[in-house]
Each structure stands twice: as C-alpha cells, then as structure tokens.
C-alpha positions as CSV (number, residue, x, y, z in Angstrom):
1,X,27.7,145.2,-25.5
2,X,31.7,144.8,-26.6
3,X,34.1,143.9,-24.0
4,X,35.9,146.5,-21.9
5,X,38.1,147.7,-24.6
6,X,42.2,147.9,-24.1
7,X,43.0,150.9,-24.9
8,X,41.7,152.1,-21.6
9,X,39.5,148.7,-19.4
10,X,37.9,150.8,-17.1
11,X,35.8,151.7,-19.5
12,X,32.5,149.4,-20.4
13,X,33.0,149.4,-24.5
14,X,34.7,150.8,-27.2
15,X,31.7,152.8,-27.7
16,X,31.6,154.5,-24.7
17,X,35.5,155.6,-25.1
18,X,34.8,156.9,-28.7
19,X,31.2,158.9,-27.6
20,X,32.9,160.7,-24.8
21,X,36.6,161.2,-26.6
22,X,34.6,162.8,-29.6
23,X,32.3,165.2,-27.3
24,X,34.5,166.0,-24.4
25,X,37.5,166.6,-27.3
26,X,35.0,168.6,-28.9
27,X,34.0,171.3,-26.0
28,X,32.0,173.9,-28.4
29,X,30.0,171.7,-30.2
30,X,26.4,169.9,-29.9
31,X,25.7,167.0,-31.2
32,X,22.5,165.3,-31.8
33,X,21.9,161.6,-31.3
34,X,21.8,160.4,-34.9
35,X,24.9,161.9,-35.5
36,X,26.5,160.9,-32.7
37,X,25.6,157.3,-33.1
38,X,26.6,158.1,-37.5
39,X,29.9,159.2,-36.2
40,X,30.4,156.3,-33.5
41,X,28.9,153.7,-36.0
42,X,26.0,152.0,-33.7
43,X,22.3,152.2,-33.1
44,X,20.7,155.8,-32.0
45,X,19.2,153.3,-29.1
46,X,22.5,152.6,-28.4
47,X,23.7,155.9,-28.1
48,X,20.5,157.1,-26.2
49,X,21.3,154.7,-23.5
50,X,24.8,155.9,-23.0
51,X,23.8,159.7,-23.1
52,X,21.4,159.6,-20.7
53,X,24.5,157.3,-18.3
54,X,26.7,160.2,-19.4
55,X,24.1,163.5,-18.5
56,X,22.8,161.6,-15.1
57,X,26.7,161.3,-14.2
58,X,26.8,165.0,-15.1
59,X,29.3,164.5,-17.7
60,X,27.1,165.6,-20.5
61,X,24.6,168.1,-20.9
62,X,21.7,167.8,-22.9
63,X,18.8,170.0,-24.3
64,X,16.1,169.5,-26.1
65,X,14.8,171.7,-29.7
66,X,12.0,170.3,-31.0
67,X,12.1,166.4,-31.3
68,X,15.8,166.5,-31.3
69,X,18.1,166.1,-28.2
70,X,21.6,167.8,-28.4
71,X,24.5,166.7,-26.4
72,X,27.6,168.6,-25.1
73,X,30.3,168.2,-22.7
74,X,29.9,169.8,-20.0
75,X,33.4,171.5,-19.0
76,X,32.0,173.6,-15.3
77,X,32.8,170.1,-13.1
78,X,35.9,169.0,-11.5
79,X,36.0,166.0,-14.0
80,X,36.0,167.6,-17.2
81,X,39.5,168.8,-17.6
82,X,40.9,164.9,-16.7
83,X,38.3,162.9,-18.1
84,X,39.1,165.1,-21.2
85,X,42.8,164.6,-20.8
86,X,42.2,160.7,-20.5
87,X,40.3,160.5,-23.2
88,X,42.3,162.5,-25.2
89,X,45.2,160.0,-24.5
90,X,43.2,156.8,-25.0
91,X,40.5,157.1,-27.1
92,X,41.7,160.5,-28.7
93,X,43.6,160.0,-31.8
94,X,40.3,158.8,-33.9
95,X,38.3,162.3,-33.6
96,X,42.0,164.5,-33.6
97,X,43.2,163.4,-36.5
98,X,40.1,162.9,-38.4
99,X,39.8,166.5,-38.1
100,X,42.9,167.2,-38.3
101,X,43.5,165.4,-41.9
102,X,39.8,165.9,-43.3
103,X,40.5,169.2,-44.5
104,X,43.8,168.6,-46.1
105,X,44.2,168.8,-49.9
106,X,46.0,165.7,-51.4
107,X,44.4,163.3,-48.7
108,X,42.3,160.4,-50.3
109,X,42.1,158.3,-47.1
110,X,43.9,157.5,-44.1
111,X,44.1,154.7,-41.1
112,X,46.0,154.3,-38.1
113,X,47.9,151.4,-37.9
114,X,50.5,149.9,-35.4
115,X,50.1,149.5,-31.5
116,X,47.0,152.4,-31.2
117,X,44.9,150.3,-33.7
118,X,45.6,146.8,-32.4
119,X,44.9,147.8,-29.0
120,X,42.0,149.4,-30.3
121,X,40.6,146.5,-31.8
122,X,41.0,145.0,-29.0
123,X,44.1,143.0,-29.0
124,X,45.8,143.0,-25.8
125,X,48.6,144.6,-24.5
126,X,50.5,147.7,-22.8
127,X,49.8,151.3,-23.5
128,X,50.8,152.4,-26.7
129,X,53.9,155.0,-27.1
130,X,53.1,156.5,-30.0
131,X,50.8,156.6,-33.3
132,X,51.0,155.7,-36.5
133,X,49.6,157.3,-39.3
134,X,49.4,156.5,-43.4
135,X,47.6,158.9,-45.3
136,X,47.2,157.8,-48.9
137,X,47.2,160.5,-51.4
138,X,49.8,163.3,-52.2
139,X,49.4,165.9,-49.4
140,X,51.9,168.5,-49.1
141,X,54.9,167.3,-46.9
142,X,55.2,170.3,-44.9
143,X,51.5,170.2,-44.2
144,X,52.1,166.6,-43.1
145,X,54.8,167.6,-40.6
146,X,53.0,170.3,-39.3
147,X,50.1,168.1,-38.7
148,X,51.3,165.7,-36.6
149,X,53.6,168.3,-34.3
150,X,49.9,169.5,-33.3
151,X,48.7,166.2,-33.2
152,X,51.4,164.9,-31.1
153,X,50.6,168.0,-28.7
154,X,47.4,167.3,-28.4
155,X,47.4,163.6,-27.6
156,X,50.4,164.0,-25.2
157,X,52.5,161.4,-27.7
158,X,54.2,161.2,-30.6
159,X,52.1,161.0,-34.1
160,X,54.2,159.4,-36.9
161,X,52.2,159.9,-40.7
162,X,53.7,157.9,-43.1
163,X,52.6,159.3,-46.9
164,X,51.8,156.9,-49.2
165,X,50.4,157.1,-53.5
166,X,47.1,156.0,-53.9
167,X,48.7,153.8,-56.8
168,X,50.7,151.9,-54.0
169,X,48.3,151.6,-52.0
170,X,46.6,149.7,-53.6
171,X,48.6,147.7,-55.9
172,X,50.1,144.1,-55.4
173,X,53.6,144.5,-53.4
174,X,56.2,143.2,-51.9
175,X,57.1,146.1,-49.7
176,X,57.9,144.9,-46.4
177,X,56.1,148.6,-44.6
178,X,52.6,148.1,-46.8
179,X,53.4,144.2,-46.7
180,X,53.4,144.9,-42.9
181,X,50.3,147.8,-42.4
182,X,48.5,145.7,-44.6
183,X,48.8,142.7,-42.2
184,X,47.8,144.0,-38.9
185,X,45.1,145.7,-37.6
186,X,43.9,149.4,-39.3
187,X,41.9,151.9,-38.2
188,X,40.3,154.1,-41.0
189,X,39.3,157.6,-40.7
190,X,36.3,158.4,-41.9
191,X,37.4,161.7,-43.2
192,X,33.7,161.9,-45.4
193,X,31.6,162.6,-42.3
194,X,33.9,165.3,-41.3
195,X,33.2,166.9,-44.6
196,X,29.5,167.1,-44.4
C-alpha cells in the first residue's frame, strides 16, 4: 500500500483519500466496485478491501443487486457532514473539477498543477492555499470564470484555471509558465470517464 499521502497523513494512502472524496462528494450516487476502482485507478480487490473498512466504520453503505455490490455515502451519521468537508478540502479538487470541466465545450484536457498536485504526489510540504488549473483547449472565458467561482466555493479555496491552445501545449517552448507546469508535478483529469 502507498505511504500516508500529504495532502492529508492521517489518512493510510492516496487511495483511500480519492475513494471517499469521490463518494462522500458525490451524496446521490452509487457506485459499483469496478467503477470505483476504474475511477480511482487500482485493483477491484483493492477497492473491495477498502469498502468493506469504509461500510464496517459506517461511513459507507452498501447493497447488493445481483452479483454487483453498490456503494454510497452514507450522510444520516454525525461524521458525514465533516468527513465530507475534509475531504472536500484535501482530496476534493480531483472529482469537483473533473465534473465540473468534463462537460464543458472547448475543453480537450486539463491537469492541476502547482502546490495541490505536488502534495498530491506526494512531495512534502504545508497545506496548499489555492489550486491551479490549465485547461487546454478553447473554452469560453466566461465559462472559465464561472467555473472556478463554484469551484472555489466548493473546496473552501481559491481555484485559479489558466487557458491554454492545444497548439501550445504541446509544442516546443520557451515560455517560462508551460516551461514551468511542464516541470513540476501534474495531475490530469480524466474528463473521458466522466463522459461515459
């Protein structure tokens, strides 16, 4: 199992943060274990393991249809509303913005970069302040903004989305901001699976 990750180090991996930000962020839905582990990127086993820590802790519920087992939050406990609201801070910007920019015309890809993402990949370090955004693509601008005032809301800090062309993006430069995004760690959305 990864080490306790930094963006919050109570917690046992980076897996755990992103299974319980994505279903305690995501009250109304059920997931089932495949997709949960296609959305966290590990094993079904490994997901299994951590649902059935999560439901036995009475964070979770879970149900059965047929040979599948769903998964929800489960919001009628005392620790719902600021296990949410933790989660939401630490481990939150992945599954909020992910929906928040998979639905948006113009948007080819997008990753967070700065202070979020380096903590996230485990660098250490303090809290971050804010996030940082770059969407690649040609969404509208006032689209953008609106975006990340909601964002911001919802993760309780400032959500700054840098637009980008595709074209720059990927060409050869010498600009010191993609000279600079390119260099550190990035955390890309996966903006396909929300689309399925």
């Amino acid at each position: 199992m990864k080490v306790s990750p930094s963006l919050l180090p109570i917690l046992r991996s980076r897996m755990q943060g992103e299974l319980l930000a994505l279903v305690l962020l995501h009250p109304e839905r059920e997931y089932s274990i495949t997709e949960l582990a296609a959305e966290v990127g590990v094993t079904p086993t490994a997901v299994l393991r951590e649902v059935d820590r999560l439901t036995g802790g009475g964070i979770l519920l879970d149900r059965r249809v047929g040979r599948s087992r769903l998964v929800k939050a489960r919001t009628d406990t005392p620790l719902y509303r600021p296990l949410s609201e933790l989660m939401s801070v630490s481990f939150g910007p992945v599954p909020v913005l992910t929906d928040a920019l998979a639905g948006l015309e113009g948007v080819e890809r997008a990753y967070i970069y700065g202070s979020w993402a380096a903590r996230y990949n485990g660098e250490p370090g303090l809290p971050p302040a804010d996030v940082d955004v770059l969407v690649v693509g040609a969404p509208d601008a006032d689209a953008i903004f609106d975006l990340a005032e909601e964002a911001s809301r919802r993760l309780r800090r400032e959500v700054n989305v840098h637009r980008v062309s595709a074209a720059a993006w990927e060409a050869r430069t010498d600009d010191p901001f993609l000279t600079s995004v390119r260099g550190r760690p990035l955390v890309r959305l996966n903006l396909d699976l929300e689309a399925q």
